[in-house]
C-alpha positions as CSV (number, residue, x, y, z in Angstrom):
1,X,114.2,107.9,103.6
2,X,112.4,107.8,107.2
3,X,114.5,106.7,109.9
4,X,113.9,103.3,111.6
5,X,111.8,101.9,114.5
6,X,112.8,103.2,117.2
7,X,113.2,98.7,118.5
8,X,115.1,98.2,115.2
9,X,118.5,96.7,116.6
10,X,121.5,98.9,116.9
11,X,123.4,95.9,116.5
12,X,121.4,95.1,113.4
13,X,124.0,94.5,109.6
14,X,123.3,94.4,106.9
15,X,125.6,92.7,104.1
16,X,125.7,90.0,101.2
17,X,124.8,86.2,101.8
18,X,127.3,84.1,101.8
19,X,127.4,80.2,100.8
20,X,127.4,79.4,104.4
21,X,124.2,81.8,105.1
22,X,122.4,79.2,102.6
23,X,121.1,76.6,105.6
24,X,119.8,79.8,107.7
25,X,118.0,81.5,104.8
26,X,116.3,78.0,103.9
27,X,115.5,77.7,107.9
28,X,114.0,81.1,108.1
29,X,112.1,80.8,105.0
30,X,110.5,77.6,106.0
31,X,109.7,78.9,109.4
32,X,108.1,82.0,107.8
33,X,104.8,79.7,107.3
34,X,104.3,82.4,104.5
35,X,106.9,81.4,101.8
36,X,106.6,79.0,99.1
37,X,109.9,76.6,100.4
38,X,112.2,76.0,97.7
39,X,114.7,73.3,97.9
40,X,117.6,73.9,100.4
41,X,120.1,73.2,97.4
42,X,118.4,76.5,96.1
43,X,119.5,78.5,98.8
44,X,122.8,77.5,98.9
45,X,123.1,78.4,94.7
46,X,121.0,81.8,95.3
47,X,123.9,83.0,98.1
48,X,126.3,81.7,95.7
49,X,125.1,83.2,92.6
50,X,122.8,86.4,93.5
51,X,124.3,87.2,96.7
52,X,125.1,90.4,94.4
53,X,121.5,91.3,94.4
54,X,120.3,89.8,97.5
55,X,120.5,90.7,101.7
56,X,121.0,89.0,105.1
57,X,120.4,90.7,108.6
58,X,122.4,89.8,111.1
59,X,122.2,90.2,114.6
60,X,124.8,91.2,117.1
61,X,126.2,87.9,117.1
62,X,126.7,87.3,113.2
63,X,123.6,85.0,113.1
64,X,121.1,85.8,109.8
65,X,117.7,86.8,111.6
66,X,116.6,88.2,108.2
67,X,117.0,87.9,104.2
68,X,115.9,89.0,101.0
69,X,116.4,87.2,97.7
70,X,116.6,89.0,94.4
71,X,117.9,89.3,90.7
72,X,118.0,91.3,88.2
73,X,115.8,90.7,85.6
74,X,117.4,89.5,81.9
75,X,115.4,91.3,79.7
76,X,115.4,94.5,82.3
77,X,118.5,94.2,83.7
78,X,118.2,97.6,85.5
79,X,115.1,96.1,87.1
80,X,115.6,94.2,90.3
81,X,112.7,91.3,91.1
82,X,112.4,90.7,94.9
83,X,111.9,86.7,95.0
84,X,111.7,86.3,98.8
85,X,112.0,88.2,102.0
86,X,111.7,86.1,105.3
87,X,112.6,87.3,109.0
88,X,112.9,85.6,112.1
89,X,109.5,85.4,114.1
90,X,111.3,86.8,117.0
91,X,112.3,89.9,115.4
92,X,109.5,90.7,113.2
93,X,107.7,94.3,113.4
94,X,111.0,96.3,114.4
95,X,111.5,97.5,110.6
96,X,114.2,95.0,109.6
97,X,112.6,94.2,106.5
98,X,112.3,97.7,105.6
99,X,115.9,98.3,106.7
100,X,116.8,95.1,103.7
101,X,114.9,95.9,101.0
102,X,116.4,100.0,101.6
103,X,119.8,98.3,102.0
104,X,119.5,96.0,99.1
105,X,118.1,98.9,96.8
106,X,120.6,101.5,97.8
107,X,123.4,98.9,97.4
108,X,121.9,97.6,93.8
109,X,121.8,101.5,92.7
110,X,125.1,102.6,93.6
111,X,126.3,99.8,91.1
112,X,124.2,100.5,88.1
113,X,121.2,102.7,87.4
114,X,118.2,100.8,89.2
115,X,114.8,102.1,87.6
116,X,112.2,99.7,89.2
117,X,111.8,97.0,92.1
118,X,109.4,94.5,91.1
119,X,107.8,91.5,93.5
120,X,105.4,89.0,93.2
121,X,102.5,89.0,96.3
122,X,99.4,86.8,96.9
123,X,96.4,89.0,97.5
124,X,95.5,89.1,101.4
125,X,99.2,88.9,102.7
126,X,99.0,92.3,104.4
127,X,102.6,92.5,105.2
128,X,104.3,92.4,102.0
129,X,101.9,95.0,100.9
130,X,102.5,97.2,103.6
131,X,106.3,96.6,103.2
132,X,106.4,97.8,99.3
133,X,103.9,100.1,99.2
134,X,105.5,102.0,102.0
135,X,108.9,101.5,99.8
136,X,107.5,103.2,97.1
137,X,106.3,105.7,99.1
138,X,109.6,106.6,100.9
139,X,111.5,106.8,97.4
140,X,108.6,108.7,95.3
141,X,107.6,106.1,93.4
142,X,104.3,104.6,91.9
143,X,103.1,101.3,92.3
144,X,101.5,99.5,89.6
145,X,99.8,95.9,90.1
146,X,98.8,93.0,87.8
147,X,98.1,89.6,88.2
148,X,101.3,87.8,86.8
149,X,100.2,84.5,87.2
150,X,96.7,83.6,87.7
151,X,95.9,80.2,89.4
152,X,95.4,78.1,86.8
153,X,99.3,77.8,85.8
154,X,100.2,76.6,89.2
155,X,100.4,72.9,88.4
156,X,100.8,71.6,92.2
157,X,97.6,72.0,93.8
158,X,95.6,75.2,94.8
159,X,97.7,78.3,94.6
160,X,96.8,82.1,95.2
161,X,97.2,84.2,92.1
162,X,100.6,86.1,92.4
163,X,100.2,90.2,91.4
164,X,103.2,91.9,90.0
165,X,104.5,94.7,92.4
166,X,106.1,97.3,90.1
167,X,107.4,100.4,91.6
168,X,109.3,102.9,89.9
169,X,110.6,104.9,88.5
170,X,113.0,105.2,91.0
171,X,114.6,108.5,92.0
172,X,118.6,108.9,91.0
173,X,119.5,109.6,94.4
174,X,118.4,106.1,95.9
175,X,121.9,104.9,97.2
176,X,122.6,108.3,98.5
């Protein structure tokens, strides 16, 4: 794994949401101008129910400046699907999304064996590309892409087509 920014916090944790993180994760999401915004409720049941399989940054001070949402998948249950990854505007660029999803992989791997990330992205948002690809890249793995759901299914209006991120295999010594 390459080491982080050199302006990533020092103060920067890493650890599971909690219930109470839910209002700050739905904040930073809708603030993200980037996110589809689900329902506050949902936040509050995704820190309740996948906090296994998700991550919150915190600053110095406690306070979530950065999350990433995830499950694993039912039918692939040693594949973890990212859902979202939001961080505060204030703090983007210093590698604290990178530090997440490394976090959040390492800590999913060290409790069962984790074979492939998977994430949805809209074509043109650079960031999330740059932020799995150079995932993949740091743990050996491929990336393969397909549009998982073309605009036409999206019921509510014009939406981008999301592409399927999957990288994998991943190596053994991920949580390492």
């Amino acid at each position: 794994m390459t080491a982080a920014p050199a302006d990533t916090p020092a103060d920067l944790h890493i650890d599971r949401p909690s219930v109470a993180d839910g209002a700050a994760l739905w904040r930073l999401a809708k603030e993200s101008g980037e996110l589809d915004l689900n329902s506050s409720y949902s936040y509050l049941l995704w820190c309740r129910d996948f906090a296994a399989t998700s991550a919150v940054a915190r600053d110095g001070d406690g306070e979530p400046i950065g999350f990433i949402t995830g499950y694993l998948r039912p039918d692939r249950p040693r594949t973890l699907l990212v859902w979202q990854v939001a961080v505060d505007g204030a703090h983007r660029g210093r590698g604290i999304a990178a530090r997440l999803l490394d976090g959040l992989a390492a800590r999913v791997a060290a409790e069962l064996e984790l074979i492939c990330v998977e994430t949805t992205i809209t074509p043109g948002n650079t960031a999330s590309e740059r932020l799995f690809t150079s995932f993949a890249a740091r743990h050996g793995a491929r990336v393969e892409r397909e549009v998982l759901f073309d605009t036409p299914l999206f019921p509510d209006g014009p939406h981008d087509p999301e592409v399927l991120y999957r990288i994998g295999p991943l190596t053994p010594h991920l949580s390492h």
